[in-house]
mmCIF file of the N, C-alpha and C atoms, coordinates in Angstrom:
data_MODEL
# 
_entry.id   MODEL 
# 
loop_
_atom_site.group_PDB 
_atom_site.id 
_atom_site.type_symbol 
_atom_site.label_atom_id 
_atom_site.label_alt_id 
_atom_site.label_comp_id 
_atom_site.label_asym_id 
_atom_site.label_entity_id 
_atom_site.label_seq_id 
_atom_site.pdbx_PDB_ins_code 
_atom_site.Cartn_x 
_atom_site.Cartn_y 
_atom_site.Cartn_z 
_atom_site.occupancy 
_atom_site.B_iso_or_equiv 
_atom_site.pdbx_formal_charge 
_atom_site.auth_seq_id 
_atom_site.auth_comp_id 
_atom_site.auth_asym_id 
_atom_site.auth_atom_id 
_atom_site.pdbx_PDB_model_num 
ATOM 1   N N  . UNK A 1 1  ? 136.703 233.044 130.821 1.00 0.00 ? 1  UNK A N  1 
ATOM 2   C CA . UNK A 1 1  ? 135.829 232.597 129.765 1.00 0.00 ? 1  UNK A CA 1 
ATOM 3   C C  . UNK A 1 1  ? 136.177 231.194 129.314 1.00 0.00 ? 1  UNK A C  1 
ATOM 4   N N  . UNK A 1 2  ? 137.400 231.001 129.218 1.00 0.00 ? 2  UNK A N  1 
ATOM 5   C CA . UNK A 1 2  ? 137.824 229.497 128.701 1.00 0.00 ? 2  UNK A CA 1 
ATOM 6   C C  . UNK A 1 2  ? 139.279 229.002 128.282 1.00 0.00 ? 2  UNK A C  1 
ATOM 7   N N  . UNK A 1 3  ? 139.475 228.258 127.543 1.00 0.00 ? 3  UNK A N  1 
ATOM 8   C CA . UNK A 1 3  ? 140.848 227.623 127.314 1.00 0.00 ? 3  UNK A CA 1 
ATOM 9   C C  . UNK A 1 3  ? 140.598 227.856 125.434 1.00 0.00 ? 3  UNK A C  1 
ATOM 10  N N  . UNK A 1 4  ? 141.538 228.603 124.825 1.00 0.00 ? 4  UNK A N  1 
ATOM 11  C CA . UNK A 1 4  ? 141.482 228.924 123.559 1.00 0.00 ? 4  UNK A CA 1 
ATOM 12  C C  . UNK A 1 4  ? 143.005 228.225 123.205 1.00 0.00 ? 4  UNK A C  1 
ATOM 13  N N  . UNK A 1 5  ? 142.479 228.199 121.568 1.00 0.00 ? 5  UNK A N  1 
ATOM 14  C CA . UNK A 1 5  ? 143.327 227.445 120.693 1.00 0.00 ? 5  UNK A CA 1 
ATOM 15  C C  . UNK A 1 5  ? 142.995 228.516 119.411 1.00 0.00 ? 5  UNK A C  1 
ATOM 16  N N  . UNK A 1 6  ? 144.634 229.314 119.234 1.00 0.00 ? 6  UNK A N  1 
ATOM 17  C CA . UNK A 1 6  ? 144.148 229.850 117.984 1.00 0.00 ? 6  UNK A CA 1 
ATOM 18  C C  . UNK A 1 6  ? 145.426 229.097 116.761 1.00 0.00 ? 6  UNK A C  1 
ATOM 19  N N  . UNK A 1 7  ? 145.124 228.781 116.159 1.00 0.00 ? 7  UNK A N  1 
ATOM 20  C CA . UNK A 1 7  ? 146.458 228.014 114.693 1.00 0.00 ? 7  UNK A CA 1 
ATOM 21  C C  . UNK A 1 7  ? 146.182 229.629 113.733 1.00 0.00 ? 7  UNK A C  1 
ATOM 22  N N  . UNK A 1 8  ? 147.819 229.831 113.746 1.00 0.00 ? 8  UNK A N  1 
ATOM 23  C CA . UNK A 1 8  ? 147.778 230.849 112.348 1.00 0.00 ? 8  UNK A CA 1 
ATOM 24  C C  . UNK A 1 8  ? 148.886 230.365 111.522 1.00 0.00 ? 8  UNK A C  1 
ATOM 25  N N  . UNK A 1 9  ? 148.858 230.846 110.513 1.00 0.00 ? 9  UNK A N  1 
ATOM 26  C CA . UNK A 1 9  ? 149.505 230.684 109.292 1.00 0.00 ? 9  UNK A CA 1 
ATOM 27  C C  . UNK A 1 9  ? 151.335 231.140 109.662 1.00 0.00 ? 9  UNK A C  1 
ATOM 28  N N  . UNK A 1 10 ? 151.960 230.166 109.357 1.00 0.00 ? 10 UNK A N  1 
ATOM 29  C CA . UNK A 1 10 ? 153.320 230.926 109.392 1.00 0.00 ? 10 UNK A CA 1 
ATOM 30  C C  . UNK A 1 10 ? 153.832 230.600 110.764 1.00 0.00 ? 10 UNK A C  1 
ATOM 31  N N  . UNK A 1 11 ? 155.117 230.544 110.655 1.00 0.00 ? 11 UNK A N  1 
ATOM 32  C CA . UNK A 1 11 ? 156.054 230.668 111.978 1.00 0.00 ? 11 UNK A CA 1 
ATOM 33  C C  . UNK A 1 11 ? 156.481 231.638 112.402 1.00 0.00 ? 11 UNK A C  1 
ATOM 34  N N  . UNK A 1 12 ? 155.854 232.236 113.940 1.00 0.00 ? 12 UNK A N  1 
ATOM 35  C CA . UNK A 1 12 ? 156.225 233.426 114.411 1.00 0.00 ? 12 UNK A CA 1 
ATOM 36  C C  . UNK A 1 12 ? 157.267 233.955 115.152 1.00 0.00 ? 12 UNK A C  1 
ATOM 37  N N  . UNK A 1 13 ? 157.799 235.152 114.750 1.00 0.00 ? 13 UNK A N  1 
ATOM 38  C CA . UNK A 1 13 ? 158.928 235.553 115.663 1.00 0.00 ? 13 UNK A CA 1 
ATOM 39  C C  . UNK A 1 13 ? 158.162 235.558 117.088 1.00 0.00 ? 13 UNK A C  1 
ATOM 40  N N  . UNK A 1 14 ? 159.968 235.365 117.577 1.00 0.00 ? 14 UNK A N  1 
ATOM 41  C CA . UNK A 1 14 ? 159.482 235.711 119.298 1.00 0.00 ? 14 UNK A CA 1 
ATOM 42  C C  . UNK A 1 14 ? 159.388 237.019 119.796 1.00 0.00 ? 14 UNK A C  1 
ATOM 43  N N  . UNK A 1 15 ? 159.742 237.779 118.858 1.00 0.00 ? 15 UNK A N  1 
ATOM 44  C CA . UNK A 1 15 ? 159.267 239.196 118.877 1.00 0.00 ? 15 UNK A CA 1 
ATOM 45  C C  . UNK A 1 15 ? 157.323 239.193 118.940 1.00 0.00 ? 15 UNK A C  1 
ATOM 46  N N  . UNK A 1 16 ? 157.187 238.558 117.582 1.00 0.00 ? 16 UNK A N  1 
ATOM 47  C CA . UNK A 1 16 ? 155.756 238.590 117.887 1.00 0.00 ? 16 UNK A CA 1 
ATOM 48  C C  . UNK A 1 16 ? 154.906 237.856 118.784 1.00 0.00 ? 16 UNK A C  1 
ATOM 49  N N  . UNK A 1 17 ? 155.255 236.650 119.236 1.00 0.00 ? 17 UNK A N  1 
ATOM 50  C CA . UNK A 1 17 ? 154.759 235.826 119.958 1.00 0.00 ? 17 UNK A CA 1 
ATOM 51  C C  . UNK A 1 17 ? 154.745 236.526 121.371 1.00 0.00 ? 17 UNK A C  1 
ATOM 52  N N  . UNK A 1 18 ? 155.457 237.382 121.701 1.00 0.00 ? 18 UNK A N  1 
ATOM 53  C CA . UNK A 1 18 ? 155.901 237.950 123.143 1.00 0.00 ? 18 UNK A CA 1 
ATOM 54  C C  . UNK A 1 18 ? 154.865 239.576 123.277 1.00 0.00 ? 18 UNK A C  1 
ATOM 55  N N  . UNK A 1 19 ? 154.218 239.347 122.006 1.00 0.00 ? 19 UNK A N  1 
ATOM 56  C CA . UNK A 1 19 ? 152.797 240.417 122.054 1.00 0.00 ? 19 UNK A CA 1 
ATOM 57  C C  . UNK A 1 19 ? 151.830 240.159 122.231 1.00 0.00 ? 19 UNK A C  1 
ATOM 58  N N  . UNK A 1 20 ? 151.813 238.373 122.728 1.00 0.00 ? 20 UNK A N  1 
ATOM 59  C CA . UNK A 1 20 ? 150.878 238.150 123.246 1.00 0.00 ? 20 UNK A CA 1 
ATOM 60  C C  . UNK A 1 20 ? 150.821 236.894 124.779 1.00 0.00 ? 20 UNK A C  1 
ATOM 61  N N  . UNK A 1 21 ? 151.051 238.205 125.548 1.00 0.00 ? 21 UNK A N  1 
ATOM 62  C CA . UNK A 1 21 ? 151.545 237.399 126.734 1.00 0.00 ? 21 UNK A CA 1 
ATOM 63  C C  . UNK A 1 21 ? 150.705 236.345 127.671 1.00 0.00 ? 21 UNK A C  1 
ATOM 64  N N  . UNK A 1 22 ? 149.342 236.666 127.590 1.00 0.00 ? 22 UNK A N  1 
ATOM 65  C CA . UNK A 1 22 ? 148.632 235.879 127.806 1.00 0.00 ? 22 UNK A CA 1 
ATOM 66  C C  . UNK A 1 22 ? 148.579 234.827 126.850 1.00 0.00 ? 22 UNK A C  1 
ATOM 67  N N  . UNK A 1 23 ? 149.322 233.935 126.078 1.00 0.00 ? 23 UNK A N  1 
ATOM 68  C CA . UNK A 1 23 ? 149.077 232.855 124.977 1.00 0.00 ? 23 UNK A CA 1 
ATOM 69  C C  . UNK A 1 23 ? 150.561 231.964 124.975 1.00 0.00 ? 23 UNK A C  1 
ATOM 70  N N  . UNK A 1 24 ? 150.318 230.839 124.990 1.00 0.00 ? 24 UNK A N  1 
ATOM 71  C CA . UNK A 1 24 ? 151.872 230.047 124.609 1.00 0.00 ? 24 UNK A CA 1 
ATOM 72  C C  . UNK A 1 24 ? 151.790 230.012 123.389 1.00 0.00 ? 24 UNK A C  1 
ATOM 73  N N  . UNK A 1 25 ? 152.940 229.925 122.694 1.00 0.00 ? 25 UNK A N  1 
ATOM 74  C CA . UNK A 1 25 ? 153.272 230.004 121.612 1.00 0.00 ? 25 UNK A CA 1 
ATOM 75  C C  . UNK A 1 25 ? 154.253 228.958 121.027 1.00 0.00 ? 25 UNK A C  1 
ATOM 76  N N  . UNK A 1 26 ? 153.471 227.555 120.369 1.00 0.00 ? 26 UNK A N  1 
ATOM 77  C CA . UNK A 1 26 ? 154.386 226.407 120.043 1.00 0.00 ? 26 UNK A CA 1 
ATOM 78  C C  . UNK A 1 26 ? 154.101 226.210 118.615 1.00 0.00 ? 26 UNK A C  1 
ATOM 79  N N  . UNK A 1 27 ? 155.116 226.628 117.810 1.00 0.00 ? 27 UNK A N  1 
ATOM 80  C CA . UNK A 1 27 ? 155.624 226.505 116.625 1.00 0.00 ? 27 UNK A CA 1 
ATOM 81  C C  . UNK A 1 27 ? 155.454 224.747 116.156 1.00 0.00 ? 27 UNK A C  1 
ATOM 82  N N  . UNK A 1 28 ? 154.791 225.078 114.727 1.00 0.00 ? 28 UNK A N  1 
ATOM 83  C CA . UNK A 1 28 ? 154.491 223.384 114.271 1.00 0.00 ? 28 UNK A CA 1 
ATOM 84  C C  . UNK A 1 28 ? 154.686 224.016 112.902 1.00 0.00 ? 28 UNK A C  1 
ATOM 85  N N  . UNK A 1 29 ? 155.279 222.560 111.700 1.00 0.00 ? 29 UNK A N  1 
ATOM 86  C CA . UNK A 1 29 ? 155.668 222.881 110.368 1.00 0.00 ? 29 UNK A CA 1 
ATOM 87  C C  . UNK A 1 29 ? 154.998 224.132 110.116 1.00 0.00 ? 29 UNK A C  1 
ATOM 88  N N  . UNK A 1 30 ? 155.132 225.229 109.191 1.00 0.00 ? 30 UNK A N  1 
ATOM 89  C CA . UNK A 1 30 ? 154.130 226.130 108.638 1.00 0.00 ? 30 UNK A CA 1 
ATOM 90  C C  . UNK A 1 30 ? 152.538 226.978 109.380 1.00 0.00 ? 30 UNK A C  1 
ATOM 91  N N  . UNK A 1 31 ? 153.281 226.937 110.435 1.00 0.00 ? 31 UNK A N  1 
ATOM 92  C CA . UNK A 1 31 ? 151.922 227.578 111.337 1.00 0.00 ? 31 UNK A CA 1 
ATOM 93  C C  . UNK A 1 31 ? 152.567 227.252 112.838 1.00 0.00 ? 31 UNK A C  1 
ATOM 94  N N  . UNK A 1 32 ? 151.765 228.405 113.699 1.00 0.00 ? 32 UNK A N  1 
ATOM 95  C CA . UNK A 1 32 ? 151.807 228.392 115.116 1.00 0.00 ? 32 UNK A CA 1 
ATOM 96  C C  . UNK A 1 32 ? 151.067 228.121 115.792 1.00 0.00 ? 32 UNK A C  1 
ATOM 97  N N  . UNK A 1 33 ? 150.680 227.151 116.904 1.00 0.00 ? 33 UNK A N  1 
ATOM 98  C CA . UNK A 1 33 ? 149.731 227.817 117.656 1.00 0.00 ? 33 UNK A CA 1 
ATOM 99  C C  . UNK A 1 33 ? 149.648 228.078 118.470 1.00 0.00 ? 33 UNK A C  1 
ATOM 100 N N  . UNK A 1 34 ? 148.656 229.444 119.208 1.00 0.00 ? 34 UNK A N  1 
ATOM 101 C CA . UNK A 1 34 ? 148.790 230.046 120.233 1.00 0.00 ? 34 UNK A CA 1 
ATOM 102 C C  . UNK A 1 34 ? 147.408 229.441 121.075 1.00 0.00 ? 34 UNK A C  1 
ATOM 103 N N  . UNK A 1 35 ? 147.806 229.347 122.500 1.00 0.00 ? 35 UNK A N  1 
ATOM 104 C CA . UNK A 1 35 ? 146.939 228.556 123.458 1.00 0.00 ? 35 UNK A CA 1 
ATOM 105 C C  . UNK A 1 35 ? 146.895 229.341 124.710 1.00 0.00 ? 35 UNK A C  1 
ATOM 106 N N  . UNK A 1 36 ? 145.971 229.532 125.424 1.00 0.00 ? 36 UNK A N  1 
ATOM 107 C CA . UNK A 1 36 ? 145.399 229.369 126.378 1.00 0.00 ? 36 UNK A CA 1 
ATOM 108 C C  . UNK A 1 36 ? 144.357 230.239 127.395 1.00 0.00 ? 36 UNK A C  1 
ATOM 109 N N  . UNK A 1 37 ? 144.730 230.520 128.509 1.00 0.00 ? 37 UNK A N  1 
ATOM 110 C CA . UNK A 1 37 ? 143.319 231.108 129.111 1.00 0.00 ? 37 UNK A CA 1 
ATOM 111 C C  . UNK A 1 37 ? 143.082 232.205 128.671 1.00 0.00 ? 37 UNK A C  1 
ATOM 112 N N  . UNK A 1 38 ? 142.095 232.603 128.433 1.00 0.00 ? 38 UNK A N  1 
ATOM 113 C CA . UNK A 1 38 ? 141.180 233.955 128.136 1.00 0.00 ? 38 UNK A CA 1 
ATOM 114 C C  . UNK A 1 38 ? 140.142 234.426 129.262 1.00 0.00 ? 38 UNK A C  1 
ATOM 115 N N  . UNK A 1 39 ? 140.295 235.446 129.532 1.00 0.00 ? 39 UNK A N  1 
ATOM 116 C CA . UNK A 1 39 ? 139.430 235.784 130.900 1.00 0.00 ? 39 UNK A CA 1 
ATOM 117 C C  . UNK A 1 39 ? 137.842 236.265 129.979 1.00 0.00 ? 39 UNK A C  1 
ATOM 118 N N  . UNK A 1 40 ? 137.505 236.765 128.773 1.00 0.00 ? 40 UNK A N  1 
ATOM 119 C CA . UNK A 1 40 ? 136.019 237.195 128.483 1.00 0.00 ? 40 UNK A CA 1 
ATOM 120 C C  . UNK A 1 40 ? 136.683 237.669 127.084 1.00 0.00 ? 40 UNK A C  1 
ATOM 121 N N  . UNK A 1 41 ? 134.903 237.667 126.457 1.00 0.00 ? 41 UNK A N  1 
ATOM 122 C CA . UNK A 1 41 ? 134.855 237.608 124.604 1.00 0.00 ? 41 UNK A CA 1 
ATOM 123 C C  . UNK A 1 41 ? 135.762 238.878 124.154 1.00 0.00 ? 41 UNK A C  1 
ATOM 124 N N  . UNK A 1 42 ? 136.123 240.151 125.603 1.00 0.00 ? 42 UNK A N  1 
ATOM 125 C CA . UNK A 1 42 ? 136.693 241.167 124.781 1.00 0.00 ? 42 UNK A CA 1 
ATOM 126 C C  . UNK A 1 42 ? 138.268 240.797 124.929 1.00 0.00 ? 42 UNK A C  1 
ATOM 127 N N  . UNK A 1 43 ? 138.790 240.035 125.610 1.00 0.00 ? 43 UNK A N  1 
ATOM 128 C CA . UNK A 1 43 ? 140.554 239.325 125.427 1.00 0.00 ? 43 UNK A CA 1 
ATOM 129 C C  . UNK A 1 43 ? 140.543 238.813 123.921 1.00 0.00 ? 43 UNK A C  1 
ATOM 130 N N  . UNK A 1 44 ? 139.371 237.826 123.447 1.00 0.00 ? 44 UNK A N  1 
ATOM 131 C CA . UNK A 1 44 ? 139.362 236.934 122.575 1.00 0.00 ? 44 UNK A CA 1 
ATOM 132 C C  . UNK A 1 44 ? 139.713 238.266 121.240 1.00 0.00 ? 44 UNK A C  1 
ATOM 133 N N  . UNK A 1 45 ? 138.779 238.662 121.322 1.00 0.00 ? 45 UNK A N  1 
ATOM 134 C CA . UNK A 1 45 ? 138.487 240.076 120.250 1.00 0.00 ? 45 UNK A CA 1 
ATOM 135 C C  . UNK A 1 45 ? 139.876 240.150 119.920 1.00 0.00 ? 45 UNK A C  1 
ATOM 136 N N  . UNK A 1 46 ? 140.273 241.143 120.740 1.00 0.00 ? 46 UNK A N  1 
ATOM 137 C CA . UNK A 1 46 ? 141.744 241.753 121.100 1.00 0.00 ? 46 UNK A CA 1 
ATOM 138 C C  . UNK A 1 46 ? 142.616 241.177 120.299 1.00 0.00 ? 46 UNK A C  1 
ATOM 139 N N  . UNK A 1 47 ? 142.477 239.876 120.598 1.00 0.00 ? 47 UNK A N  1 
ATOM 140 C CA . UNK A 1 47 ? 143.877 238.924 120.096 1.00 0.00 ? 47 UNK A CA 1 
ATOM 141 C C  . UNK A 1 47 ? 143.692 238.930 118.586 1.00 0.00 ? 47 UNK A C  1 
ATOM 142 N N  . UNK A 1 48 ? 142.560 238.018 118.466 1.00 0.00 ? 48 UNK A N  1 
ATOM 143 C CA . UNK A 1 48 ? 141.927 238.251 116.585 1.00 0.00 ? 48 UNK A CA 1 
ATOM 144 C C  . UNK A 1 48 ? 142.386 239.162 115.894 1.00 0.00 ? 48 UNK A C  1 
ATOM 145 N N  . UNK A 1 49 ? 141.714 240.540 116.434 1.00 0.00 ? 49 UNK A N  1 
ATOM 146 C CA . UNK A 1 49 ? 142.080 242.271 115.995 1.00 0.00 ? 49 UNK A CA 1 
ATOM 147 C C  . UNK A 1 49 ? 143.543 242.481 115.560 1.00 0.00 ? 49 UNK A C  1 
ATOM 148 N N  . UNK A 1 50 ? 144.339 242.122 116.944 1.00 0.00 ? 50 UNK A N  1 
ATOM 149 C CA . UNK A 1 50 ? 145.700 242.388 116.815 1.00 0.00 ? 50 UNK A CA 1 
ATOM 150 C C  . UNK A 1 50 ? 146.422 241.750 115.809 1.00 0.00 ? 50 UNK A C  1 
ATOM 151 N N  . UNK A 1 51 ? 146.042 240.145 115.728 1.00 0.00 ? 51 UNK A N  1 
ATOM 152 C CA . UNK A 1 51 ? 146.777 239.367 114.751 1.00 0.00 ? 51 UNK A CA 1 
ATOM 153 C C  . UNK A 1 51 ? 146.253 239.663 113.215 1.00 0.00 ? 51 UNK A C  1 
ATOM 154 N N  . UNK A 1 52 ? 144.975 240.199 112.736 1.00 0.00 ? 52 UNK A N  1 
ATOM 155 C CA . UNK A 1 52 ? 144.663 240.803 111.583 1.00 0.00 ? 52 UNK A CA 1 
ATOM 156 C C  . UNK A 1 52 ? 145.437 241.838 111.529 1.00 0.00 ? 52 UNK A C  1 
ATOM 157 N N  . UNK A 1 53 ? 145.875 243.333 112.643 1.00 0.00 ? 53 UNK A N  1 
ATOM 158 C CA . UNK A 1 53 ? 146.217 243.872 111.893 1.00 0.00 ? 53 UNK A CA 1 
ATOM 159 C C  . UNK A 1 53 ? 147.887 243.700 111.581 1.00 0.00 ? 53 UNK A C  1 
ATOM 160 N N  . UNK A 1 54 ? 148.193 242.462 112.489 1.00 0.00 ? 54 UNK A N  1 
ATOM 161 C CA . UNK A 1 54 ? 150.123 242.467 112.380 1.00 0.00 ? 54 UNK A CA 1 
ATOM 162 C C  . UNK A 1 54 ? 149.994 241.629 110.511 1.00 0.00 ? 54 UNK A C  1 
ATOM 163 N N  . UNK A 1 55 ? 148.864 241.179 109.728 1.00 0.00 ? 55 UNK A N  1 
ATOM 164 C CA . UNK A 1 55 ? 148.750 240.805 108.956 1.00 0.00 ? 55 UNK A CA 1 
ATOM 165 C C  . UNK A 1 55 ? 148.408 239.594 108.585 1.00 0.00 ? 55 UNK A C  1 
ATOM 166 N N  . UNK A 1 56 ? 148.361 238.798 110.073 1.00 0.00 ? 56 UNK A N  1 
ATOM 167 C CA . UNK A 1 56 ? 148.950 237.667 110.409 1.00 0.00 ? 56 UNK A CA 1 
ATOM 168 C C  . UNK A 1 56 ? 147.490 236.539 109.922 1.00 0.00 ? 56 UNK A C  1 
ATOM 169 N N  . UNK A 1 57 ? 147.799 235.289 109.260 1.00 0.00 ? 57 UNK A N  1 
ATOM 170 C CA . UNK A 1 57 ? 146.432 234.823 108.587 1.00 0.00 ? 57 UNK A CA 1 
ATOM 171 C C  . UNK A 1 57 ? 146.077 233.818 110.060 1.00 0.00 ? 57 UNK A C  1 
ATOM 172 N N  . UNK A 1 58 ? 145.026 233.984 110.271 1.00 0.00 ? 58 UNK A N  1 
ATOM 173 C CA . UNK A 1 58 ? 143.999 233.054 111.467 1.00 0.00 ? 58 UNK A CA 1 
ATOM 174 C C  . UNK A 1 58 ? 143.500 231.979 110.617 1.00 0.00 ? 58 UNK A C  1 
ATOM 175 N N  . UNK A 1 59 ? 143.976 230.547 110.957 1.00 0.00 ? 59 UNK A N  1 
ATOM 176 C CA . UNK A 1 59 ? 143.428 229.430 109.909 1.00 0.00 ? 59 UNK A CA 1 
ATOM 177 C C  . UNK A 1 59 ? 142.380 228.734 110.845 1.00 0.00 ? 59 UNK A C  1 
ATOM 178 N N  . UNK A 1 60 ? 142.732 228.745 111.866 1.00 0.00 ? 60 UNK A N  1 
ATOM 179 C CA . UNK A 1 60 ? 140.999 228.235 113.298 1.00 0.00 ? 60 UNK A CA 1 
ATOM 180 C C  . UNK A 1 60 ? 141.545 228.673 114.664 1.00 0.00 ? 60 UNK A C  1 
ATOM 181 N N  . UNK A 1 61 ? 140.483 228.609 114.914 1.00 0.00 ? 61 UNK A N  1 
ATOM 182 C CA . UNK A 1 61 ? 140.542 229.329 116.581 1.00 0.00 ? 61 UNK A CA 1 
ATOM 183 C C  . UNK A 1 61 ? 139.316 228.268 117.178 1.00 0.00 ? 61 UNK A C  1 
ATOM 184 N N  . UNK A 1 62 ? 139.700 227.638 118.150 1.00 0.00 ? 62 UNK A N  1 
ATOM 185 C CA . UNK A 1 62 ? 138.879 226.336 118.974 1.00 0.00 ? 62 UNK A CA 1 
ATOM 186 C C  . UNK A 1 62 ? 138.594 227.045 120.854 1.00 0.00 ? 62 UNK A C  1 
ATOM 187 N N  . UNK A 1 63 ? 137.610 226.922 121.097 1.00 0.00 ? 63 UNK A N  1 
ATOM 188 C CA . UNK A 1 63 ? 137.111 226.961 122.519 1.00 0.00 ? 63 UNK A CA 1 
ATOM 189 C C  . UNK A 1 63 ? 137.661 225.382 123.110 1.00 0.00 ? 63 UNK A C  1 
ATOM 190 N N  . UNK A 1 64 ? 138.468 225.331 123.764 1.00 0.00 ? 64 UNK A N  1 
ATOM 191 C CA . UNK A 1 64 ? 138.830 223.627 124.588 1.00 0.00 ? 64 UNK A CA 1 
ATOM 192 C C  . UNK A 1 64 ? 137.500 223.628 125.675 1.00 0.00 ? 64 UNK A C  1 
ATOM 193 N N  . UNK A 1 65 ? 136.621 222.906 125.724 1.00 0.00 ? 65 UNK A N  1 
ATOM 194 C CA . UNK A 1 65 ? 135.492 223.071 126.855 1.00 0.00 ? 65 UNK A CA 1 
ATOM 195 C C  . UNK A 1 65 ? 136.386 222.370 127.751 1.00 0.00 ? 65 UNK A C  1 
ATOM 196 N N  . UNK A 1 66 ? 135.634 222.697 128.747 1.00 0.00 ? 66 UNK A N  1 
ATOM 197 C CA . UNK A 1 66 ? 136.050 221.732 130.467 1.00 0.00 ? 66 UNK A CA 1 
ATOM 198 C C  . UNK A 1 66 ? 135.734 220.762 130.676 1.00 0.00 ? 66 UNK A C  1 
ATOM 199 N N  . UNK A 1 67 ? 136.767 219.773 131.396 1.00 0.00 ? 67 UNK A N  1 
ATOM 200 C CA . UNK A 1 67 ? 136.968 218.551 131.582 1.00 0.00 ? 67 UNK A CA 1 
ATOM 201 C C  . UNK A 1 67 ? 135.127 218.453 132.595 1.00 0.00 ? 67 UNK A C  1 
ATOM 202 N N  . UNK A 1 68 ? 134.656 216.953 132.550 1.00 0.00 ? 68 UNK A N  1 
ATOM 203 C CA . UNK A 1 68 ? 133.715 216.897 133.541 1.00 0.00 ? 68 UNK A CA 1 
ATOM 204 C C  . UNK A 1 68 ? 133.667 217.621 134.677 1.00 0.00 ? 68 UNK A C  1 
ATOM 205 N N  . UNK A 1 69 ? 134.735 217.343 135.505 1.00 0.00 ? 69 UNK A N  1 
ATOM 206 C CA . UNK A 1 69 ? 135.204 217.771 136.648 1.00 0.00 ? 69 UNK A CA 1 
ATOM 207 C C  . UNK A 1 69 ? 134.913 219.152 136.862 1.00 0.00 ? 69 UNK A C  1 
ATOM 208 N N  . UNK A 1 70 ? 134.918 219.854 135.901 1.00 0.00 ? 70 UNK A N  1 
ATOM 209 C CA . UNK A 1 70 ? 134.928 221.352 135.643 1.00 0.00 ? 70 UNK A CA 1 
ATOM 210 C C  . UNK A 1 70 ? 136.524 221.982 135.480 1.00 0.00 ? 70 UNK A C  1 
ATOM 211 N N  . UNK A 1 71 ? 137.881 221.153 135.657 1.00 0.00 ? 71 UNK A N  1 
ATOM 212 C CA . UNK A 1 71 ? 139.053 221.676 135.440 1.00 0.00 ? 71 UNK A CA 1 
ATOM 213 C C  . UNK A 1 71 ? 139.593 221.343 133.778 1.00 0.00 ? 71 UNK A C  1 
# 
């Protein structure tokens, strides 16, 4: 489906970050963000779902479109 960018609130353990193995996880002042491929809208879901219910606050979530090239 695409190249995702989600920023949440807070700095995450690597406990939690490692629950989401499909995503890198690079820590910035007061928030994380988690990046990258998503295979379709029900991965995207998933992740959202999961991080609402670990409590966790979602401050934006970005689609990266594709370079011209298509990469």
């Amino acid at each position: 489906m695409g190249h995702y960018v989600i920023r949440v609130k807070g700095t995450l353990s690597r406990d939690l970050t490692d629950a989401f193995p499909s995503l890198t996880a690079d820590p910035e002042p007061a928030q994380t963000v988690l990046h990258g491929y998503l295979d379709d809208q029900a991965a995207l879901a998933g992740i959202l779902n999961h991080l609402d219910m670990l409590g966790i606050s979602i401050v934006e979530v970005l689609q990266i479109p594709p370079l011209a090239n298509g990469h």
